[in-house]
C-alpha positions as CSV (number, residue, x, y, z in Angstrom):
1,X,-2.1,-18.6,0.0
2,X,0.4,-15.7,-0.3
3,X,2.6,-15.9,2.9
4,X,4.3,-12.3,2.7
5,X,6.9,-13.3,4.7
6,X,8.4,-16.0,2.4
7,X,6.7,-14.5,-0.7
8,X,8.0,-11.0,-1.0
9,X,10.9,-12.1,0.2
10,X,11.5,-14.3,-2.9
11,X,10.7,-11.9,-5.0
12,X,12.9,-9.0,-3.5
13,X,15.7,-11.2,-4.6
14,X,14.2,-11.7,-7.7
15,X,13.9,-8.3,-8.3
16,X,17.4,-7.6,-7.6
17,X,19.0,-10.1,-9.4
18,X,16.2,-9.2,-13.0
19,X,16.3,-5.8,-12.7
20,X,18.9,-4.2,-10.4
21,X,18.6,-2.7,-7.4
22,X,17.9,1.4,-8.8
23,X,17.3,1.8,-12.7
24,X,19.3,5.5,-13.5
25,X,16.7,5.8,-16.5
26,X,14.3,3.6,-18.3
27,X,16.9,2.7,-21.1
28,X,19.2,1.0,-18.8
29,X,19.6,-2.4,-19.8
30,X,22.4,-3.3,-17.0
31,X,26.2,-5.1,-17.1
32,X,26.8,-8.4,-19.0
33,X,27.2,-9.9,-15.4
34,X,23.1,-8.8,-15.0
35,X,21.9,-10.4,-18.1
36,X,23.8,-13.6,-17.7
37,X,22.2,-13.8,-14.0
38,X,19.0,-13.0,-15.6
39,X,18.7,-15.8,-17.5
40,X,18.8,-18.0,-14.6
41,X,15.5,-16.7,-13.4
42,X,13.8,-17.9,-16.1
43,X,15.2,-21.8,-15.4
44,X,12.1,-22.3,-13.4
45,X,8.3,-21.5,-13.0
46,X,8.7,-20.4,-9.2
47,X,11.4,-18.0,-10.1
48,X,9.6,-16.6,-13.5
49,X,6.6,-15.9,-11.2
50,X,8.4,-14.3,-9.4
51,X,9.9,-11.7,-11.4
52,X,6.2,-10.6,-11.9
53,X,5.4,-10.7,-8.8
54,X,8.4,-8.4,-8.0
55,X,6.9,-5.3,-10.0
56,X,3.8,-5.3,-8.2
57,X,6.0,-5.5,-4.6
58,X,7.8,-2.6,-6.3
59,X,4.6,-0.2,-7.2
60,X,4.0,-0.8,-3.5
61,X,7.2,-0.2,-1.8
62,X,7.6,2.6,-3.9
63,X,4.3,4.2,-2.8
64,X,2.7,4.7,-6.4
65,X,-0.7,4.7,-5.0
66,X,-0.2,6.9,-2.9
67,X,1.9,9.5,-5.1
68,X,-1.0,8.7,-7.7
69,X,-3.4,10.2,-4.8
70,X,-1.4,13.2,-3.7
71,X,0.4,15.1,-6.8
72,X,-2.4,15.1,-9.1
73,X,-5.0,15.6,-6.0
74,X,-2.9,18.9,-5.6
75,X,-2.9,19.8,-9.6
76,X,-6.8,19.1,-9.3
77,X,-8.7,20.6,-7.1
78,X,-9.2,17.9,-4.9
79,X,-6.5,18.9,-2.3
80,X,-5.1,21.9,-0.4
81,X,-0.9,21.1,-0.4
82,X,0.2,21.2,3.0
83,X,4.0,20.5,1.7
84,X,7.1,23.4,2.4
85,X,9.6,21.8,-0.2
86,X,10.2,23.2,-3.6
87,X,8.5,20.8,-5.1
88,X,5.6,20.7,-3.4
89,X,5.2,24.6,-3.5
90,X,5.7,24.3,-7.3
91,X,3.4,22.0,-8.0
92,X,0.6,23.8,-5.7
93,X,1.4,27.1,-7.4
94,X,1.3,25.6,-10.9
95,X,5.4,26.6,-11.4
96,X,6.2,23.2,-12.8
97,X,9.9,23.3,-13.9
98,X,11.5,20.2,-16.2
99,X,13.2,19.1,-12.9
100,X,10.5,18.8,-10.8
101,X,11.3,15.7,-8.6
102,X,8.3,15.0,-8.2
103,X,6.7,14.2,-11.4
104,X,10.4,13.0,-12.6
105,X,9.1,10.2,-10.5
106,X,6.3,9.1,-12.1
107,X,8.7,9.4,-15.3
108,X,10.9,6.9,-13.8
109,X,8.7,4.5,-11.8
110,X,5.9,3.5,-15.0
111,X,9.2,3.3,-17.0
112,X,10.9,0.7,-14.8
113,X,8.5,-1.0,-13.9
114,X,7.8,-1.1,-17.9
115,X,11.4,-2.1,-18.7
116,X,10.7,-4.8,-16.3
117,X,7.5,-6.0,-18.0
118,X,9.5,-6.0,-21.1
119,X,12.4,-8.1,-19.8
120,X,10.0,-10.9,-18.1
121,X,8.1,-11.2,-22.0
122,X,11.8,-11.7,-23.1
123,X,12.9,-13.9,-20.4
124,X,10.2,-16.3,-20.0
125,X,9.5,-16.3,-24.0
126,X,13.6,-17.5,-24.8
127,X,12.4,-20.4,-21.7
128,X,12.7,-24.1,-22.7
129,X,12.2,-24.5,-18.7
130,X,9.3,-22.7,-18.0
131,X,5.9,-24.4,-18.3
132,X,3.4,-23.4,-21.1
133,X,0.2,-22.4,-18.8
134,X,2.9,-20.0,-16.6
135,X,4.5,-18.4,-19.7
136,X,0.9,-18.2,-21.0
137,X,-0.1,-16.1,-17.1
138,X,2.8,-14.3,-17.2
139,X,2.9,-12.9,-20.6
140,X,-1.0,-12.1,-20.0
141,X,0.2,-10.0,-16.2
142,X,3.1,-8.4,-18.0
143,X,1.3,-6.9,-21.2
144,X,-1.3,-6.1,-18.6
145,X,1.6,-4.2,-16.2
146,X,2.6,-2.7,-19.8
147,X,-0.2,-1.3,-20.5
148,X,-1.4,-0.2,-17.1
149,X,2.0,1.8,-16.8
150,X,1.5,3.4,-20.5
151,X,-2.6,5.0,-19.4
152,X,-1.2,7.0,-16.6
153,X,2.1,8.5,-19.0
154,X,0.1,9.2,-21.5
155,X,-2.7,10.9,-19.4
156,X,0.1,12.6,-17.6
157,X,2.8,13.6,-20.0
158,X,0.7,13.5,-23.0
159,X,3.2,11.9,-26.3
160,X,5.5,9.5,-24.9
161,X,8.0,6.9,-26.0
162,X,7.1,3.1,-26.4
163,X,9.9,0.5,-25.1
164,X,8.8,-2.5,-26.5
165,X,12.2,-4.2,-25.3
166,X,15.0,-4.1,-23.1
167,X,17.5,-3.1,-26.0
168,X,19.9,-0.2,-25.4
169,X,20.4,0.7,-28.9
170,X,16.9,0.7,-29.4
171,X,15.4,2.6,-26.5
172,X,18.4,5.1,-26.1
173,X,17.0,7.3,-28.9
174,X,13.7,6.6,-29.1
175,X,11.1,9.5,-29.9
176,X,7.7,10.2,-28.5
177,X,4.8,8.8,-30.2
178,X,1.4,10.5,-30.3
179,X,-1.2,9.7,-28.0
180,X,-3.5,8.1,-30.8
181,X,-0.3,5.4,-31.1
182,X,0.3,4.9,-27.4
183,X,-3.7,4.2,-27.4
184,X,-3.8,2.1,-29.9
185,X,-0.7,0.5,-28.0
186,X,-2.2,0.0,-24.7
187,X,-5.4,-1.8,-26.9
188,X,-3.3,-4.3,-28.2
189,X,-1.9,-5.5,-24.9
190,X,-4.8,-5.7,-23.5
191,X,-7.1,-7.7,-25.5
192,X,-4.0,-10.2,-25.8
193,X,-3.7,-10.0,-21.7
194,X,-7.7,-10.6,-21.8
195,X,-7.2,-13.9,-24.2
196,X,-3.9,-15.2,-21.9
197,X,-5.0,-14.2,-18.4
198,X,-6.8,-16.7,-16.5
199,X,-10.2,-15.8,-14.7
200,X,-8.9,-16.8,-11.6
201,X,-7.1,-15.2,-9.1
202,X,-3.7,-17.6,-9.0
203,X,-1.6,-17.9,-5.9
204,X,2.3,-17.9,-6.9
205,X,2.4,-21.7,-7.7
206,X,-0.8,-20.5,-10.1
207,X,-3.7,-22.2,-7.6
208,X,-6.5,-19.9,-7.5
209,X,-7.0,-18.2,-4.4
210,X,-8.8,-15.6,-2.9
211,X,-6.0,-12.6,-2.9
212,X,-7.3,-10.7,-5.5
213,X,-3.6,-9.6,-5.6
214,X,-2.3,-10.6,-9.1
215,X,-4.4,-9.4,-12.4
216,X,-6.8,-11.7,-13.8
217,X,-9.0,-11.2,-17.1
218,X,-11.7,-9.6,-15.1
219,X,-8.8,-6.8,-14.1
220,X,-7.8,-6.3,-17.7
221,X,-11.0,-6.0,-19.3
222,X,-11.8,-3.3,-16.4
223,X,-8.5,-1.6,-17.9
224,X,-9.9,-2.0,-21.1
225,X,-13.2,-0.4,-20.6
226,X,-11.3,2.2,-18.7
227,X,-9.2,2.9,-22.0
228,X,-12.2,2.7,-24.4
229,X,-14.1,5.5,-22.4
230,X,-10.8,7.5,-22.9
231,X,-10.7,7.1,-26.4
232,X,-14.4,7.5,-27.3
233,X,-15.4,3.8,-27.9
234,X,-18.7,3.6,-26.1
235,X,-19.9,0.7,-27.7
236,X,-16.3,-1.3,-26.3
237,X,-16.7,0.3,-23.3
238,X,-20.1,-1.2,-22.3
239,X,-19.3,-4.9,-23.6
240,X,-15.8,-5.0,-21.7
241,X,-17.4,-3.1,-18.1
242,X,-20.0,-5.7,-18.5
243,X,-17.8,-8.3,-18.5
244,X,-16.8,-7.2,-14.6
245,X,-20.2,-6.3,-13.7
246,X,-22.0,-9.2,-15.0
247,X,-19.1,-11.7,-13.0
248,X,-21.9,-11.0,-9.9
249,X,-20.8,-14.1,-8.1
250,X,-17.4,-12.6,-7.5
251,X,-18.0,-8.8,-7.8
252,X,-20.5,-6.8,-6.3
253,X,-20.9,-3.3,-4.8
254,X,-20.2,-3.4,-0.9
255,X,-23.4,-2.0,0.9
256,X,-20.9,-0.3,3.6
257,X,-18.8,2.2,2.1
258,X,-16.2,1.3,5.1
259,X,-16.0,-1.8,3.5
260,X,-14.7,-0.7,0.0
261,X,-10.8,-0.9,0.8
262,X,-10.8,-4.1,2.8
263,X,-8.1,-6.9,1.4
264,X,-10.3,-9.1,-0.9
265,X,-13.7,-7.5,-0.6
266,X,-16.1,-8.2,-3.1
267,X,-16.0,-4.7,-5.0
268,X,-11.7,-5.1,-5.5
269,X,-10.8,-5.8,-9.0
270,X,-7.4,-5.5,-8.7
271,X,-4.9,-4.8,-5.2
272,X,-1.6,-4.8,-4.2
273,X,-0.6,-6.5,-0.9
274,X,1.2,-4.7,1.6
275,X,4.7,-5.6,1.6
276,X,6.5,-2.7,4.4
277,X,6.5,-3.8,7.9
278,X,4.0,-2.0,9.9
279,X,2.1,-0.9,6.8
280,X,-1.3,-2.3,6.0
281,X,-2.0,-0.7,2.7
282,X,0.4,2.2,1.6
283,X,-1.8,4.8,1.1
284,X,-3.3,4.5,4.5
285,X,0.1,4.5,6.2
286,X,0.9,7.8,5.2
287,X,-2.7,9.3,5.6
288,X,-3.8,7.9,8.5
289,X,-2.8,10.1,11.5
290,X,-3.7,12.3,14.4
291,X,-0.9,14.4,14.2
292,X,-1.3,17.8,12.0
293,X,-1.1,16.9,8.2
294,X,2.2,18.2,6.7
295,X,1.4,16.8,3.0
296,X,-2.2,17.2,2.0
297,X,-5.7,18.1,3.0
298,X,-8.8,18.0,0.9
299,X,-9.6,20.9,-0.6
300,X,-12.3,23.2,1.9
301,X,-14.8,23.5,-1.0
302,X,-14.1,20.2,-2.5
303,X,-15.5,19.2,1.1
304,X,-18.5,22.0,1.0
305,X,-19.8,20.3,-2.2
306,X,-21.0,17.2,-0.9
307,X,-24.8,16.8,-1.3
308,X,-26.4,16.7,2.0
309,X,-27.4,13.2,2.2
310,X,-24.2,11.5,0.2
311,X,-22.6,9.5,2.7
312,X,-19.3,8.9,0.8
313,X,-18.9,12.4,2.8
314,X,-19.1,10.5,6.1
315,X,-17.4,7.7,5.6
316,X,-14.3,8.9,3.3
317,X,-13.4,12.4,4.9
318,X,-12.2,12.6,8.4
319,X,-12.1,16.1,10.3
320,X,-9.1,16.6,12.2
321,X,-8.7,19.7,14.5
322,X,-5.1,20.1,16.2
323,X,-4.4,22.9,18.1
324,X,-7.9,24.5,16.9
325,X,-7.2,24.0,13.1
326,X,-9.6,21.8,11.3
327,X,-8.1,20.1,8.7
328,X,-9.9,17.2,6.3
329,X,-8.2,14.5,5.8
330,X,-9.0,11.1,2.9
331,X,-10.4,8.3,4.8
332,X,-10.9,5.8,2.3
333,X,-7.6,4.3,3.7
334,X,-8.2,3.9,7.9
335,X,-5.5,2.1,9.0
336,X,-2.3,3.6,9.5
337,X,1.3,1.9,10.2
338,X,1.9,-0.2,13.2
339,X,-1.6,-2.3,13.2
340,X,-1.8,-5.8,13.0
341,X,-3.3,-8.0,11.8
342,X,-3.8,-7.0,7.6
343,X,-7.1,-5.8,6.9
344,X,-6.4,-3.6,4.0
345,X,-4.5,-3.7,0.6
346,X,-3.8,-1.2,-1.6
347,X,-6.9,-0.7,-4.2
348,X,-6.0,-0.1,-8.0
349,X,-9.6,-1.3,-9.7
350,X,-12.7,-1.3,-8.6
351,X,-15.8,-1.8,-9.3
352,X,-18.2,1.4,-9.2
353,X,-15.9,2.8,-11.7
354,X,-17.1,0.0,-14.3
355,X,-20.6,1.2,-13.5
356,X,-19.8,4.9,-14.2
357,X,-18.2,3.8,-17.0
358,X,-21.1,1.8,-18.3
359,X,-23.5,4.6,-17.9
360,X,-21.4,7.1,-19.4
361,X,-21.2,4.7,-22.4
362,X,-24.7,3.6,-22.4
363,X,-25.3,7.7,-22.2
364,X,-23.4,8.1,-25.1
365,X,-25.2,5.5,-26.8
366,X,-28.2,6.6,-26.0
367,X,-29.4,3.8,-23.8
368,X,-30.6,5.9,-21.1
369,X,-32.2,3.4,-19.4
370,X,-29.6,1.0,-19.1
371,X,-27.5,4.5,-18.2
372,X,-29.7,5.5,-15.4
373,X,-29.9,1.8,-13.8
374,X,-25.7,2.0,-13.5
375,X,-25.5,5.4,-12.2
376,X,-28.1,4.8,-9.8
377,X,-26.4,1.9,-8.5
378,X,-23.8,4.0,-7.6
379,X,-25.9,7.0,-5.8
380,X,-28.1,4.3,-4.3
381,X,-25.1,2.7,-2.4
382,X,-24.0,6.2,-1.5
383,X,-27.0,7.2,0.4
384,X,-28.4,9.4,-2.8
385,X,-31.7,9.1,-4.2
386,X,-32.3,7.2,-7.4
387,X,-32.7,9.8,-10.4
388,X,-35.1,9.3,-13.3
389,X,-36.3,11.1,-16.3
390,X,-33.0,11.9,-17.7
391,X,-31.9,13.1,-20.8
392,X,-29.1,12.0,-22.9
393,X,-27.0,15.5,-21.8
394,X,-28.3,15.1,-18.0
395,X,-27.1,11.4,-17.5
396,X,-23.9,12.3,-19.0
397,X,-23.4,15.1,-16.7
398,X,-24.3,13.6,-13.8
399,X,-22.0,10.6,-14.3
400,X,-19.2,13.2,-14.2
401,X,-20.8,14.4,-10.7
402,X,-20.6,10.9,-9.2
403,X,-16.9,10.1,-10.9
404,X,-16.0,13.3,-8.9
405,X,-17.5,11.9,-5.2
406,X,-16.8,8.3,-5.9
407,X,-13.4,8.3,-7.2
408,X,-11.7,10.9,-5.7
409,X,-8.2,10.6,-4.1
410,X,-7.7,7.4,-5.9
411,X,-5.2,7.1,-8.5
412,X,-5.6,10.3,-10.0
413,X,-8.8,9.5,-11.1
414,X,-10.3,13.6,-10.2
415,X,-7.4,14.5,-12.4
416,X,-7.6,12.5,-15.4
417,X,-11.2,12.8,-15.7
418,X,-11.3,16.5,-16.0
419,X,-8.7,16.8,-18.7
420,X,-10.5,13.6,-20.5
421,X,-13.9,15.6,-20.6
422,X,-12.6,19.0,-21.7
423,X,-13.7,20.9,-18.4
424,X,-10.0,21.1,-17.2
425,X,-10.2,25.1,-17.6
426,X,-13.4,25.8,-17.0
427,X,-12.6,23.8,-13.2
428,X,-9.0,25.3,-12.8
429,X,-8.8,28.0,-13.9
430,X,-10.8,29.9,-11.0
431,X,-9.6,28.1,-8.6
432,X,-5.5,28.4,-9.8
433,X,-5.9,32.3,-11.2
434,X,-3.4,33.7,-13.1
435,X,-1.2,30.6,-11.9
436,X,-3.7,28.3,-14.5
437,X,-2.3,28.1,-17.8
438,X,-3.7,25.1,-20.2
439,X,-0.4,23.7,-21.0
440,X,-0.7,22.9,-17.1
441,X,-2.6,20.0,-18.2
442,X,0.9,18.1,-18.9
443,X,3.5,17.7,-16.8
444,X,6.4,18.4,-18.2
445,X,9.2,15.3,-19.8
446,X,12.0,15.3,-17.3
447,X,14.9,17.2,-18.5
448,X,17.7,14.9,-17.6
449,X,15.7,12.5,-19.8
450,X,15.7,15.0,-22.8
451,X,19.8,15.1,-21.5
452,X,20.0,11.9,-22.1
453,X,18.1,11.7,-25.9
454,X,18.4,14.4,-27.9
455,X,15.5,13.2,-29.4
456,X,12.8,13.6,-26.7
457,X,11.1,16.9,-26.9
458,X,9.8,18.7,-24.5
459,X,6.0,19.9,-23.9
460,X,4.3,23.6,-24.6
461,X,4.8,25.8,-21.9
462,X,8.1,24.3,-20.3
């Protein structure tokens, strides 16, 4: 079992002594004094584990989640920004500057934690210490970190740069490659993640266990068929979302929606374990309150569109009126700080998307019965009635309904989606008016990045 206690503890230290306590940009390879001390945390499997382990503490602690929920919730039109700073007030009003501190985040975060990735392949590869079945797991979690952390900058800065080491001279004038090449990047990690990971869920000492907390094959193949749907390969798609869905004995759709964000429940792919005192899951920390909202709330007609009978409506918005102001709030999350014991972890996979995106391939291959059957089993769960008769055009579109009532406020999922399917205009541009402009659909590459390499340009309309 994973004590938290004793476990994140380890890898705190870990973390410090790998990767430094702050990274000042995602070229920063650290002093000579660093690198020797790194290679002493590769003289044993404990501490290799570890230093995976560490990165997924990290995302945590560092609220990615969460930020993954709120700033593109606010670009979409998922949420109504409650926020006074700057920042927040630019990114509501679509008046994204190049130093926007809060998508220089995102910048920083998927790049550290990929410089991190990149360092553990190094580290635990060089090993004569560490055992061939951990190198194999690690390996498998870190090209799977890799490639997780690549998705989301592609989908949100569009072009980036690929770090495929932790070498200065390399990385410090590196150019951004297309988003075909970053694609065909995030591919290749994953099918080798797929052939290294193990099926299990592994504990630290790599017994399985029940914390669904570290990636397994089963979370990269979900990854995979996320990535394949991105990138137009329907037939991929299906095989690698069937993977999850046919692994019934361990996954299955929760028939209580309450039930979807509980640690461990039967629909979570992939998690990450609370690791702040007080907090159970990190999202739910910071949304989870009776006090007025000073962030976020969903949007008013975000709320309005519902369907009647849909019960996601019910059981993942809550009202809250303070001082006669109704204000909606996401409820996915329900516990906030300060309740013992852990029921929730933070949810990164799960597994009604692999139905949407087996029906939207299916759709797409015009297997409209197989199609139908997943979609249904997302509408039935949600208290919608089962749909038949459908077209190739009509499944497809209503897929795209239930991604927008199923996934929202996770993980920029709302977000994504709409720039994926091409309706990113034709959805914002009403809503943002004369604000909208389609180069909104990136954010903009940090300028103290392009500072730093004269080689990184920057994106249309910045």
């Amino acid at each position: 079992m994973f004590s938290k206690n004793t476990t994140y503890l380890l890898v705190s230290l870990i973390a410090q002594v790998i990767f430094g306590t702050s990274c000042k940009k995602f070229t920063d390879v650290g002093n000579p004094e660093a690198q020797l001390e790194r290679n002493s945390v590769f003289s044993s499997n404990a501490t290799a584990v570890g230093a995976q382990l560490s990165i997924y503490a990290q995302m945590e602690s560092n609220g990615l989640a969460y930020n993954m929920i709120i700033t593109p919730g606010v670009t979409a039109d998922e949420f109504t920004s409650l926020g006074t700073t700057a920042a927040a007030i630019d990114l509501a009003t679509n008046n994204l500057t190049a130093d926007n501190i809060t998508t220089y985040s995102f910048w920083t975060n998927f790049y550290r934690y990929i410089y991190q990735a990149n360092a553990l392949i190094e580290g635990v590869e060089k090993s004569t210490v560490v055992s061939s079945e951990i190198k194999q797991q690690l390996i498998g979690e870190a090209k799977f970190t890799r490639a997780f952390c690549y998705f989301y900058l592609v989908n949100l800065f569009g072009d980036v740069p690929i770090t495929k080491s932790t070498d200065y001279k390399t990385n410090e004038s590196i150019t951004r490659s297309p988003v075909t090449e970053v694609y065909d990047f995030i591919i290749a990690d994953l099918v080798e993640a797929i052939s290294l990971l193990s099926s299990n869920y592994l504990s630290p000492s790599n017994v399985a266990i029940t914390e669904r907390v570290r990636p397994n094959k089963a979370a990269a193949s979900a990854l995979l068929a996320r990535v394949y749907l991105y990138t137009g390969k329907w037939a991929e798609a299906e095989t690698e979302s069937s993977k999850v869905i046919g692994a019934s004995t361990t996954y299955s759709l929760n028939s209580n929606l309450n039930n979807s964000f509980l640690k461990n429940n039967s629909e979570a792919i992939w998690q990450l374990m609370p690791v702040t005192p007080g907090y159970n899951s990190y999202p739910g920390s910071q949304l989870v309150t009776k006090l007025t909202p000073t962030v976020v709330s969903v949007d008013t007609n975000f709320v309005k569109s519902f369907r009647a009978s849909d019960n996601r409506k019910s059981a993942w918005i809550q009202p809250l009126t303070v001082s006669g102001k109704t204000y909606f709030l996401p409820n996915k999350y329900k516990i906030g700080q300060n309740v013992t014991p852990i029921t929730e972890y933070t949810v990164i996979l799960r597994l009604s998307e692999q139905y949407l995106i087996r029906a939207e391939a299916r759709a797409k291959l015009n297997n409209i019965v197989g199609g139908t059957g997943d979609l249904n089993a997302v509408r039935v769960r949600a208290g919608l009635p089962a749909l038949t008769g459908l077209t190739q055009a009509s499944l497809t579109d209503s897929v795209q309904v239930e991604r927008k009532y199923e996934l929202f406020a996770e993980f920029a999922d709302r977000w994504l989606n709409l720039k994926r399917t091409g309706t990113v205009n034709q959805v914002m541009a009403p809503l943002k008016g004369s604000s909208w402009s389609s180069a909104d659909q990136l954010y903009p590459i940090p300028l103290v990045e392009i500072n730093r390499n004269s080689k990184l340009t920057q994106n249309p309309g910045y």
